[in-house]
Every structure is written in structure tokens, then in C-alpha cells.
GUVEXZA-73584 format. One record per residue: y, x, z of N, C-alpha, C in turn; residue number from 0. Coordinates in Angstrom, 2 decimals, always signed. Layout:
N
<r><n_c2>Y</n_c2><n_c1>X</n_c1><n_c3>Z</n_c3><ca_c2>Y</ca_c2><ca_c1>X</ca_c1><ca_c3>Z</ca_c3><c_c2>Y</c_c2><c_c1>X</c_c1><c_c3>Z</c_c3><resi>NUM</resi></r>
...
//
This chain:
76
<r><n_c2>-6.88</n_c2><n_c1>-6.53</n_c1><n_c3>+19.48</n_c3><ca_c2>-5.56</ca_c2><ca_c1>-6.49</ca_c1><ca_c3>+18.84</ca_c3><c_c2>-5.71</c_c2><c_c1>-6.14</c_c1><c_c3>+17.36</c_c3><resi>0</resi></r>
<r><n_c2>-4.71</n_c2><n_c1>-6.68</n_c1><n_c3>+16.54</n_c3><ca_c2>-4.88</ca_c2><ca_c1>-6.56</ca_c1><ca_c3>+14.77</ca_c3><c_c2>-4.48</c_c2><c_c1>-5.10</c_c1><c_c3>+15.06</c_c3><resi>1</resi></r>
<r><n_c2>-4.44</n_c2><n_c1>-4.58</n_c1><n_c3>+13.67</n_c3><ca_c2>-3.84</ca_c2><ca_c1>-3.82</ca_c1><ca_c3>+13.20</ca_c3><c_c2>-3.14</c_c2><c_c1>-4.44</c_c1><c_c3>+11.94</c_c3><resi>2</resi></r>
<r><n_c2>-2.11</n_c2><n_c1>-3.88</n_c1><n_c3>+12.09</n_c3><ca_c2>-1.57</ca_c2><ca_c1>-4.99</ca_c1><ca_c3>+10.83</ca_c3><c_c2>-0.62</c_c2><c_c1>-3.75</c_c1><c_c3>+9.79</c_c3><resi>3</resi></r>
<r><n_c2>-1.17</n_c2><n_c1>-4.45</n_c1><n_c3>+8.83</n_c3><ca_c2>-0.91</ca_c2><ca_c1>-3.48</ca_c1><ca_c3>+7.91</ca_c3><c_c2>+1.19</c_c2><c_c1>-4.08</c_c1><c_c3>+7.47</c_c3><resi>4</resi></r>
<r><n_c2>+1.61</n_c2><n_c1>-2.95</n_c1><n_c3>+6.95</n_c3><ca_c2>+3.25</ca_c2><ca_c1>-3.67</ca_c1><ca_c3>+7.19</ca_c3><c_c2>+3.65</c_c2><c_c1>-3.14</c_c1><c_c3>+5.81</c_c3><resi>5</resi></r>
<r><n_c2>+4.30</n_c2><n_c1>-4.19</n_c1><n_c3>+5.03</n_c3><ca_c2>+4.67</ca_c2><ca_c1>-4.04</ca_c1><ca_c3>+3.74</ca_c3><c_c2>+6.33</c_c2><c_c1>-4.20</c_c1><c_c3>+3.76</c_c3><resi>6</resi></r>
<r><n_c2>+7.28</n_c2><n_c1>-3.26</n_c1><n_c3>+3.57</n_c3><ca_c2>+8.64</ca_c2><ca_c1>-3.32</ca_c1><ca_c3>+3.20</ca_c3><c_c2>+8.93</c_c2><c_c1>-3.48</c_c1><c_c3>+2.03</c_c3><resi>7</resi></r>
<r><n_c2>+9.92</n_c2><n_c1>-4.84</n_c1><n_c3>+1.35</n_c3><ca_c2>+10.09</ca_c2><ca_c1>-4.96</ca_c1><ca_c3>+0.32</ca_c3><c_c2>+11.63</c_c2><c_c1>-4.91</c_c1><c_c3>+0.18</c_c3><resi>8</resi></r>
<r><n_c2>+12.05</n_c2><n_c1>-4.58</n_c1><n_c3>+1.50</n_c3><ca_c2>+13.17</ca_c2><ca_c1>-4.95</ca_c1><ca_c3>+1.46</ca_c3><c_c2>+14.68</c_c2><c_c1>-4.45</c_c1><c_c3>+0.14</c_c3><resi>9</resi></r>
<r><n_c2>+15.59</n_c2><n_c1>-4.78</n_c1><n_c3>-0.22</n_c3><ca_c2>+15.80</ca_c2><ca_c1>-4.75</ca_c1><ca_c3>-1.27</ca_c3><c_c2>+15.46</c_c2><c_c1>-5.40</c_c1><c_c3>-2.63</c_c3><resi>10</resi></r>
<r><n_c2>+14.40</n_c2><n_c1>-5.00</n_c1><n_c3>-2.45</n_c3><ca_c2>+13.50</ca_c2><ca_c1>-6.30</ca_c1><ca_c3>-3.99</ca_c3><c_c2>+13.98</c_c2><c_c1>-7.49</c_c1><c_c3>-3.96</c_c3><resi>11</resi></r>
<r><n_c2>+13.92</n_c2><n_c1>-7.86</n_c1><n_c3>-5.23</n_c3><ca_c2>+14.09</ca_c2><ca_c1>-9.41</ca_c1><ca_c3>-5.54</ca_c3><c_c2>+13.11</c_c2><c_c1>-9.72</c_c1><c_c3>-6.10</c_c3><resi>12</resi></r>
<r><n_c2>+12.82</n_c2><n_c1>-11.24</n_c1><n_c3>-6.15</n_c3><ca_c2>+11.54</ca_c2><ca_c1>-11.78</ca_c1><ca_c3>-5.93</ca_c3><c_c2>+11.19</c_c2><c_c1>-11.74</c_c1><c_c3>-7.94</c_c3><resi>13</resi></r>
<r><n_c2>+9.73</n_c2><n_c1>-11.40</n_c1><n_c3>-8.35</n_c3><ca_c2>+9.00</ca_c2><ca_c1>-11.62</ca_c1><ca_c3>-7.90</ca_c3><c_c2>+8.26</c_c2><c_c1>-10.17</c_c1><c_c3>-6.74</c_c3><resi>14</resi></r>
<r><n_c2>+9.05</n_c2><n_c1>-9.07</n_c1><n_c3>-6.94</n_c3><ca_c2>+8.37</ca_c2><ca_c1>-8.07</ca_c1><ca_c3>-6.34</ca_c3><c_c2>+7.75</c_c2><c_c1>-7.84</c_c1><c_c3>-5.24</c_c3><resi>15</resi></r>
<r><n_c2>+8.24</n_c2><n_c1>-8.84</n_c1><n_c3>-3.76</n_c3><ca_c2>+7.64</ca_c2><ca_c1>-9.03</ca_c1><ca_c3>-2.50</ca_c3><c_c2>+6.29</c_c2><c_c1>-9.84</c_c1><c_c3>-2.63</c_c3><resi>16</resi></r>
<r><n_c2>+6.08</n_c2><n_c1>-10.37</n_c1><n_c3>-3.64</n_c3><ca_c2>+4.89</ca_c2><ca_c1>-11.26</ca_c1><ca_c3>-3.65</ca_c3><c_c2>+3.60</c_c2><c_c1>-10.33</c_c1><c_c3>-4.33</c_c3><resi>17</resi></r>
<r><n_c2>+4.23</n_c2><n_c1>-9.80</n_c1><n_c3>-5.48</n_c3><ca_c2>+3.57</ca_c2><ca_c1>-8.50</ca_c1><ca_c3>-6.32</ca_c3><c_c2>+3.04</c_c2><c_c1>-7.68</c_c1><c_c3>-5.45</c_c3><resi>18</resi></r>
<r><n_c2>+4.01</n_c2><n_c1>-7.04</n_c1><n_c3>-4.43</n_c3><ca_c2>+3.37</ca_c2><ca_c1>-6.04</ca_c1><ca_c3>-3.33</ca_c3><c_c2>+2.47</c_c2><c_c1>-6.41</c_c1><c_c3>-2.44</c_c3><resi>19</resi></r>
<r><n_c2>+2.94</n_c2><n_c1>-7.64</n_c1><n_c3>-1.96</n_c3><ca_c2>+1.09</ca_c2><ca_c1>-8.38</ca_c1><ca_c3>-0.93</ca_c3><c_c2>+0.65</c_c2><c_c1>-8.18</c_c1><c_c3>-1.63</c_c3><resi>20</resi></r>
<r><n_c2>+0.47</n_c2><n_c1>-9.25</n_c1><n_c3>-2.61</n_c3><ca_c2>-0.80</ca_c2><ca_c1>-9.49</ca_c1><ca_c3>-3.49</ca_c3><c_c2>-1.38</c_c2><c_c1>-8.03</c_c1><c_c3>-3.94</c_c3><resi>21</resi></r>
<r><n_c2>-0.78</n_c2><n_c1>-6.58</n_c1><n_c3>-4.06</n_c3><ca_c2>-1.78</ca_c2><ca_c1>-5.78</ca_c1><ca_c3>-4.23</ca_c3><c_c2>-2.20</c_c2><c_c1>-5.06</c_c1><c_c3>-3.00</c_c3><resi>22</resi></r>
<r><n_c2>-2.16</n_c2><n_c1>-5.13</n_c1><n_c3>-1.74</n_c3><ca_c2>-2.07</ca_c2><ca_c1>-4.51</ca_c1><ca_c3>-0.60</ca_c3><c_c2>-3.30</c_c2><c_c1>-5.72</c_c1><c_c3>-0.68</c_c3><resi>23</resi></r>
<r><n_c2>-2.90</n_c2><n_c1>-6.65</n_c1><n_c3>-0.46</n_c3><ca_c2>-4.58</ca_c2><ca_c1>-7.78</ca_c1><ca_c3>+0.11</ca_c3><c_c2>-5.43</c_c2><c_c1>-6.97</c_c1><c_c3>-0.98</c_c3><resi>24</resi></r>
<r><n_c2>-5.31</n_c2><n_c1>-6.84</n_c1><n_c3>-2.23</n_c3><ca_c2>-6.84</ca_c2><ca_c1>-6.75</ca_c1><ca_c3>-2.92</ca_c3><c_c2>-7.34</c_c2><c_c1>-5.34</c_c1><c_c3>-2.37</c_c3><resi>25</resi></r>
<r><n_c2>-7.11</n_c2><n_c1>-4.63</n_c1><n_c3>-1.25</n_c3><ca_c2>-7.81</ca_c2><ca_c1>-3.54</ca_c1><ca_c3>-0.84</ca_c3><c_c2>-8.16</c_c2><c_c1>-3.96</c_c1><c_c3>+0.81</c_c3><resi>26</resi></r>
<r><n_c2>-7.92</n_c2><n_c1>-5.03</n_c1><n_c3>+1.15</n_c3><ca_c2>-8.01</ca_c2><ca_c1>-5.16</ca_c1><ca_c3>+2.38</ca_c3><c_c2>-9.55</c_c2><c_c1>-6.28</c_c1><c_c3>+2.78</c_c3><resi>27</resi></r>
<r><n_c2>-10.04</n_c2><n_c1>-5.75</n_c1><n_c3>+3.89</n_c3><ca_c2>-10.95</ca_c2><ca_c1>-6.61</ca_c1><ca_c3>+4.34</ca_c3><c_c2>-10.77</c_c2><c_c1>-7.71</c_c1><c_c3>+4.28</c_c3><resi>28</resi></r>
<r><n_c2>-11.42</n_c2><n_c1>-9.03</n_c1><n_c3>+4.67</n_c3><ca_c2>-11.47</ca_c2><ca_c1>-10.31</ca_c1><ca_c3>+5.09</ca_c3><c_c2>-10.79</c_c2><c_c1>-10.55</c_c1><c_c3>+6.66</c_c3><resi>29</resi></r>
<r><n_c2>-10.09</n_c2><n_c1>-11.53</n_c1><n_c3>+6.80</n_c3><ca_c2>-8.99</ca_c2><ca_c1>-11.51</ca_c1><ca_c3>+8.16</ca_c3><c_c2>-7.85</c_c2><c_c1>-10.34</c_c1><c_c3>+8.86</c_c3><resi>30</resi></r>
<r><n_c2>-7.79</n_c2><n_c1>-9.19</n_c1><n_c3>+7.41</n_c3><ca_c2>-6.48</ca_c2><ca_c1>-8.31</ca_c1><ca_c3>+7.85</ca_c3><c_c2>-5.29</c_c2><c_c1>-9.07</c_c1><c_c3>+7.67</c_c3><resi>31</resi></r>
<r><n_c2>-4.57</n_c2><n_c1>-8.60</n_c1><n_c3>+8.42</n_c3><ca_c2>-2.60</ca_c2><ca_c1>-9.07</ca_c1><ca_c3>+9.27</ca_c3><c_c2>-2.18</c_c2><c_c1>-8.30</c_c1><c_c3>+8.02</c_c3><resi>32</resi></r>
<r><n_c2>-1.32</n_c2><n_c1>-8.73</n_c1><n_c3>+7.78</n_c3><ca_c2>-0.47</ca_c2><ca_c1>-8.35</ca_c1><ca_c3>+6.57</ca_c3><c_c2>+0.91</c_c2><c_c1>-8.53</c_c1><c_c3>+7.28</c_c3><resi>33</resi></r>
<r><n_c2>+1.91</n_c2><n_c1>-7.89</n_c1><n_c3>+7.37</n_c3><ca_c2>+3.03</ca_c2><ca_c1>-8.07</ca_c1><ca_c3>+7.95</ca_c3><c_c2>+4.49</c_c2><c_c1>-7.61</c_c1><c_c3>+6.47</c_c3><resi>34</resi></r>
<r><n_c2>+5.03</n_c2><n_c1>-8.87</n_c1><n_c3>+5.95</n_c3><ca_c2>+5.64</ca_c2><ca_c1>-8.42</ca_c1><ca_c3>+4.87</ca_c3><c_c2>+7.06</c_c2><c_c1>-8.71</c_c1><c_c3>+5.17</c_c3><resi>35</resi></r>
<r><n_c2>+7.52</n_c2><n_c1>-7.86</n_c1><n_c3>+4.91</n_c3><ca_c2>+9.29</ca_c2><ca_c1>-7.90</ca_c1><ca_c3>+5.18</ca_c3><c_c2>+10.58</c_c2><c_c1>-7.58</c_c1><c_c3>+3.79</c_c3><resi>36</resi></r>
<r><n_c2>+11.14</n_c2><n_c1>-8.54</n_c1><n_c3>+4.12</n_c3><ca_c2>+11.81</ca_c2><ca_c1>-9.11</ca_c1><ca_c3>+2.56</ca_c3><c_c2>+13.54</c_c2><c_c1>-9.18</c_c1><c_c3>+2.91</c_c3><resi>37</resi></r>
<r><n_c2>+14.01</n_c2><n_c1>-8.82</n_c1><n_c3>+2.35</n_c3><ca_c2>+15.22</ca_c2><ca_c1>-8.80</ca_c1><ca_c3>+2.47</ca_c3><c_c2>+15.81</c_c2><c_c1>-10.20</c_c1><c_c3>+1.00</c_c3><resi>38</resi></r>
<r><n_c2>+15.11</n_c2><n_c1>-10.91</n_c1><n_c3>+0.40</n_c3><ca_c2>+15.01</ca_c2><ca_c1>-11.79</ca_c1><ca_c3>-0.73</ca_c3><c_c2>+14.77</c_c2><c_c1>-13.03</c_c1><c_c3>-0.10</c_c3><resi>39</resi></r>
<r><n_c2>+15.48</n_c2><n_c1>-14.09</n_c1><n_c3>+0.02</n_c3><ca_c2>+15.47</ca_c2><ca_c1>-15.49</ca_c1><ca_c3>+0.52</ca_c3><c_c2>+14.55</c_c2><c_c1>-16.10</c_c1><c_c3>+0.05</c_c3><resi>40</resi></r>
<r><n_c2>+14.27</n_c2><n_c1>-15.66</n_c1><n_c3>-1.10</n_c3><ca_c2>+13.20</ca_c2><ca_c1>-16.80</ca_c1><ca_c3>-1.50</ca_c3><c_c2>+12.06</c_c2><c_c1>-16.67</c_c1><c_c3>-1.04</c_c3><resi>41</resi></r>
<r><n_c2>+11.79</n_c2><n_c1>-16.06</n_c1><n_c3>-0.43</n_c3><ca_c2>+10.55</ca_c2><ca_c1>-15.71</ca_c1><ca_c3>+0.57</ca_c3><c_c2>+10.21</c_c2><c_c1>-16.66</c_c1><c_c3>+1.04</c_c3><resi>42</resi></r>
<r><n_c2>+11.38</n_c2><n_c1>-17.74</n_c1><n_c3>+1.63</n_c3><ca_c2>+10.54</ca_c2><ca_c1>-18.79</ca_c1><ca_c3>+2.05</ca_c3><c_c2>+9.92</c_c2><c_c1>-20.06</c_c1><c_c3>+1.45</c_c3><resi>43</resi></r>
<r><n_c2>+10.31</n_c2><n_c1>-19.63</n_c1><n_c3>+0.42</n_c3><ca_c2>+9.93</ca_c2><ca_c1>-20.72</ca_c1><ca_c3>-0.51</ca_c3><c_c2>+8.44</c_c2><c_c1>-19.77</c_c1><c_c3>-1.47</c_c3><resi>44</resi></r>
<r><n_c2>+8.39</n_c2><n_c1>-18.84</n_c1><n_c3>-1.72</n_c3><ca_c2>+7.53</ca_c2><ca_c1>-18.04</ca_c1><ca_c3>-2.45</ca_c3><c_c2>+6.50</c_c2><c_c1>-17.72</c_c1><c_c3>-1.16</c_c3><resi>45</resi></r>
<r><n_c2>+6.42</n_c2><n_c1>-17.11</n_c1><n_c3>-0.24</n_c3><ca_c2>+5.27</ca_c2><ca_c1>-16.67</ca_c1><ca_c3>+0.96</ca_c3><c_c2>+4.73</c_c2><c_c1>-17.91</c_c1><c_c3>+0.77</c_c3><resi>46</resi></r>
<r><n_c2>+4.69</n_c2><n_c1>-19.28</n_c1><n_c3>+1.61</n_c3><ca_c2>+3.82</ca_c2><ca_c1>-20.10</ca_c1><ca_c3>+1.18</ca_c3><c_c2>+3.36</c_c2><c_c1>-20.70</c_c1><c_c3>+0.81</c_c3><resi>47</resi></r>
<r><n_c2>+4.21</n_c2><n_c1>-20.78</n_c1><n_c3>-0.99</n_c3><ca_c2>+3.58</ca_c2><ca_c1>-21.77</ca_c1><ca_c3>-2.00</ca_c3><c_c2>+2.51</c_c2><c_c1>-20.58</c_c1><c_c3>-2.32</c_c3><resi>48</resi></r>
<r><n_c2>+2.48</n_c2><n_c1>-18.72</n_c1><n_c3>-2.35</n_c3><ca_c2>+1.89</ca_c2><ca_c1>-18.48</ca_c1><ca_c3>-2.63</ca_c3><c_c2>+0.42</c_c2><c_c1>-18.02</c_c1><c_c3>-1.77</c_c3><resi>49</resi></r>
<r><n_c2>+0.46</n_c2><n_c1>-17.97</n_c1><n_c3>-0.43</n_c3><ca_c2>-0.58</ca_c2><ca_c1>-18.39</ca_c1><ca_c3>+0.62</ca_c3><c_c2>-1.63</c_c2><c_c1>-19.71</c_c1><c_c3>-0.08</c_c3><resi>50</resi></r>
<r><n_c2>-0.50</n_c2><n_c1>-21.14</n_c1><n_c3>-0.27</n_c3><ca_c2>-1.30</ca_c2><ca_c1>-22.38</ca_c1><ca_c3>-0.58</ca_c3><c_c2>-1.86</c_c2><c_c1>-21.85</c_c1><c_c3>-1.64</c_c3><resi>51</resi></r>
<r><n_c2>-1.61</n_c2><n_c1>-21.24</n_c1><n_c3>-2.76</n_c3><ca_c2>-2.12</ca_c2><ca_c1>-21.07</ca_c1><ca_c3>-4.23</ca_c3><c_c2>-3.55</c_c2><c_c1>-19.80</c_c1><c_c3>-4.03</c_c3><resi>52</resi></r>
<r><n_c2>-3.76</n_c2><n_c1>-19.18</n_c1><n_c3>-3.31</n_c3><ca_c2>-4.14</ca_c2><ca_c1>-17.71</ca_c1><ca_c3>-2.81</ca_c3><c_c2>-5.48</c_c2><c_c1>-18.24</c_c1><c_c3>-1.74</c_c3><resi>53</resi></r>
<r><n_c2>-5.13</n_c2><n_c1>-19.01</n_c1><n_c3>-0.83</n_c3><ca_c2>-6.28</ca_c2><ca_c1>-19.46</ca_c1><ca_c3>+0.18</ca_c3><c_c2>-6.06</c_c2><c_c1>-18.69</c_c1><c_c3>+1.69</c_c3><resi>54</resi></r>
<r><n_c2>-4.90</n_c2><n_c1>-17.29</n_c1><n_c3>+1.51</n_c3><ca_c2>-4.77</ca_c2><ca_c1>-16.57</ca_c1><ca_c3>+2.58</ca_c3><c_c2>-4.24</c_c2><c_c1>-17.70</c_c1><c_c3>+3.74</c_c3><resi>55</resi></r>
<r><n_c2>-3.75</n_c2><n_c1>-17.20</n_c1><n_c3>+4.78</n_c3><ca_c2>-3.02</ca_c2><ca_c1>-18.08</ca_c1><ca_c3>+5.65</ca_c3><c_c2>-1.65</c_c2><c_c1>-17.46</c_c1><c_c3>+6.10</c_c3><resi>56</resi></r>
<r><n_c2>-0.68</n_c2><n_c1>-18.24</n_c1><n_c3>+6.36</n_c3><ca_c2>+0.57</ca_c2><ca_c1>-17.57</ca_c1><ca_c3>+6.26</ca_c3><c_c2>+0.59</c_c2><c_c1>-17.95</c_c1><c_c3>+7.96</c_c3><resi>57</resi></r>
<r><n_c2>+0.78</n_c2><n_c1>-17.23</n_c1><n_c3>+8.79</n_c3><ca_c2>+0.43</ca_c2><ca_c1>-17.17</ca_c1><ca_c3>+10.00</ca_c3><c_c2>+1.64</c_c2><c_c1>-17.41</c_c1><c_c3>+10.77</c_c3><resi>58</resi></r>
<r><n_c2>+2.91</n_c2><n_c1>-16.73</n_c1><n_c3>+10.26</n_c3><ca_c2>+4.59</ca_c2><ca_c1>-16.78</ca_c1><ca_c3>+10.78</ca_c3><c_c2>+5.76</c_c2><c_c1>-16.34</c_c1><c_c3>+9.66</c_c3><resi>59</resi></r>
<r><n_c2>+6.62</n_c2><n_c1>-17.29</n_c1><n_c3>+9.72</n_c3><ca_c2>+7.27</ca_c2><ca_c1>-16.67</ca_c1><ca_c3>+9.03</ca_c3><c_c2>+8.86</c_c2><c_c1>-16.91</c_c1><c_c3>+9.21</c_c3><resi>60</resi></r>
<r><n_c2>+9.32</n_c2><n_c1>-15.80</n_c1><n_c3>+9.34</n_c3><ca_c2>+10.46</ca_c2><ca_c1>-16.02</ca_c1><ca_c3>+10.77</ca_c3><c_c2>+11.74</c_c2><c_c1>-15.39</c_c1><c_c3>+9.81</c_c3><resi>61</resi></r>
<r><n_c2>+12.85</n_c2><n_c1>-15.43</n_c1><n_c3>+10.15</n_c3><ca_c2>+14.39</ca_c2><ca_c1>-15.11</ca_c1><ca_c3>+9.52</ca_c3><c_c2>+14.72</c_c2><c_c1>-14.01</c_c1><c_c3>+10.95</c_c3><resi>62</resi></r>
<r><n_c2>+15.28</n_c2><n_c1>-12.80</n_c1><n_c3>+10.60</n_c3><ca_c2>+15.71</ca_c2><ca_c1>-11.86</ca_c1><ca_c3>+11.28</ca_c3><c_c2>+16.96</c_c2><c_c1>-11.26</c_c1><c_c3>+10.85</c_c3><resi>63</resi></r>
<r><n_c2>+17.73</n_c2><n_c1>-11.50</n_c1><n_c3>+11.27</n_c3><ca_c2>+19.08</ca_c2><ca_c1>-11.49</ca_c1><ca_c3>+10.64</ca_c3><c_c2>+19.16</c_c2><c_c1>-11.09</c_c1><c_c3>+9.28</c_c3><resi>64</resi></r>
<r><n_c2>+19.12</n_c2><n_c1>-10.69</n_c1><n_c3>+8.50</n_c3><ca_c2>+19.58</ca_c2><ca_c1>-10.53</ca_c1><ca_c3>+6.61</ca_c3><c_c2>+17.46</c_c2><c_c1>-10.35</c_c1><c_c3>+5.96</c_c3><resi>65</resi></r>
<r><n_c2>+16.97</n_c2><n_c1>-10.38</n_c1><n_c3>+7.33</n_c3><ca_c2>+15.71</ca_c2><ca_c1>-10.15</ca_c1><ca_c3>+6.23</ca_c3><c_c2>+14.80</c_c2><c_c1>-11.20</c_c1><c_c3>+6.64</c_c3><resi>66</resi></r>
<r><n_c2>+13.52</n_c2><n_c1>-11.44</n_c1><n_c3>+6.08</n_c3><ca_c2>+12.18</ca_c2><ca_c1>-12.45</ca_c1><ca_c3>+6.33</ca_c3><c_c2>+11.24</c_c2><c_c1>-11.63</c_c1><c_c3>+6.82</c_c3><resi>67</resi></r>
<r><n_c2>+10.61</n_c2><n_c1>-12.09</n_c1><n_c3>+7.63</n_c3><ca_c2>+9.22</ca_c2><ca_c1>-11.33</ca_c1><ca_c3>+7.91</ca_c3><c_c2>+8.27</c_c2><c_c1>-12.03</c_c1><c_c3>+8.10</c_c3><resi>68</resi></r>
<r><n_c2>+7.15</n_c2><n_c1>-12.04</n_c1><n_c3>+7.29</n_c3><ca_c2>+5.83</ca_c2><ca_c1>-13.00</ca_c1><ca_c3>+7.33</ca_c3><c_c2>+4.70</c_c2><c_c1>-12.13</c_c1><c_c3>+7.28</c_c3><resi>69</resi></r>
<r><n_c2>+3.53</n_c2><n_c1>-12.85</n_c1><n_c3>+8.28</n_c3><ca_c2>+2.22</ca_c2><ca_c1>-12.55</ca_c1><ca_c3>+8.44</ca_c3><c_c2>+1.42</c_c2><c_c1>-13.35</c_c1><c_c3>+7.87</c_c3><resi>70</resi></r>
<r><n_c2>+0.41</n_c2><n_c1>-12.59</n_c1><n_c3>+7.54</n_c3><ca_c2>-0.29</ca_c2><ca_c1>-13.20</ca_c1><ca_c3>+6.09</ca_c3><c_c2>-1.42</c_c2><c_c1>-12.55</c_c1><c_c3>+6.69</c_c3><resi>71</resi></r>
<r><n_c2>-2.87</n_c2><n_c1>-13.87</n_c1><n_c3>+7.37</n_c3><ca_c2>-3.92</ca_c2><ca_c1>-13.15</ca_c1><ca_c3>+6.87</ca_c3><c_c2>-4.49</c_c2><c_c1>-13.46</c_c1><c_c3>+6.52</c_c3><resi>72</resi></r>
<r><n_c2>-5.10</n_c2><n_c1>-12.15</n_c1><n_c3>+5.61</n_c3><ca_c2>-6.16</ca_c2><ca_c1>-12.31</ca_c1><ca_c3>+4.18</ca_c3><c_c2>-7.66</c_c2><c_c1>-13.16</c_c1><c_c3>+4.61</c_c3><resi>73</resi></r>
<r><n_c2>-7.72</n_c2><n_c1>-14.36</n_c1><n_c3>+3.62</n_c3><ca_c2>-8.90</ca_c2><ca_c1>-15.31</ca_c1><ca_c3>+3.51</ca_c3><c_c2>-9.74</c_c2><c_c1>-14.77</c_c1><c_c3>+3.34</c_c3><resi>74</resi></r>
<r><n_c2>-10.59</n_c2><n_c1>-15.30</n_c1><n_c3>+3.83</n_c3><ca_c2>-12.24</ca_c2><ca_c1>-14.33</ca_c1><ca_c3>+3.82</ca_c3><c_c2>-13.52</c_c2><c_c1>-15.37</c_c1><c_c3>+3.45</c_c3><resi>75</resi></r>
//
């Protein structure tokens, strides 16, 4: 089982949910779960243009009533 590390952004507007992965991955091993939660729509448009740009893999990325939640794991 992962352990998955869980990032709340909720509130933020974008670019800040992307800012916060992106510094949570640069301390993380190769194939850690990243679990990021966004209360900012553009999430779905920002999580995986920035996965494609990054090399990570965007694993799920689901709508939960007013927020986003995506798993991201880090490319190795």
C-alpha cells in the first residue's frame, strides 16, 4: 500500500496548487502518491498539462463536490 503524501490547497487560486506539488515532489522519492486537493477549477486543466510538462503521472483526477482531488505520482 502507498503512502501518500496529501497536499491541501484548498482556497488557493491557481497558480498556487501547482506551486505546492511542485515543491512537495522535489523532496520526494521516485514513485511517491501525491494526493492534491484544490478547491480552484482550473485544476483540471493545470494538473495535467502540468504532469505532461513535468514527466510525473497524473494517476486520477476526480471532482468532489466544490473541490478537485488528484494523484500524482512522482517520475522516477
Amino acid at each position: 500500500m502507498d503512502t501518500v503524501v496529501r497536499v491541501d490547497t484548498s482556497g488557493a487560486l491557481c497558480p498556487v496548487p501547482i506551486l505546492e506539488i511542485a515543491k512537495v515532489m522535489r523532496r520526494l522519492a521516485a514513485g511517491a502518491l501525491v494526493e492534491l486537493i484544490s478547491t480552484d477549477r482550473g485544476l483540471e486543466a493545470d494538473l495535467p498539462a502540468w504532469c505532461e510538462a513535468t514527466g510525473h503521472v497524473l494517476v486520477r483526477l476526480e471532482r468532489r463536490g466544490t473541490s478537485y482531488v488528484g494523484w500524482v505520482r512522482k517520475a522516477g
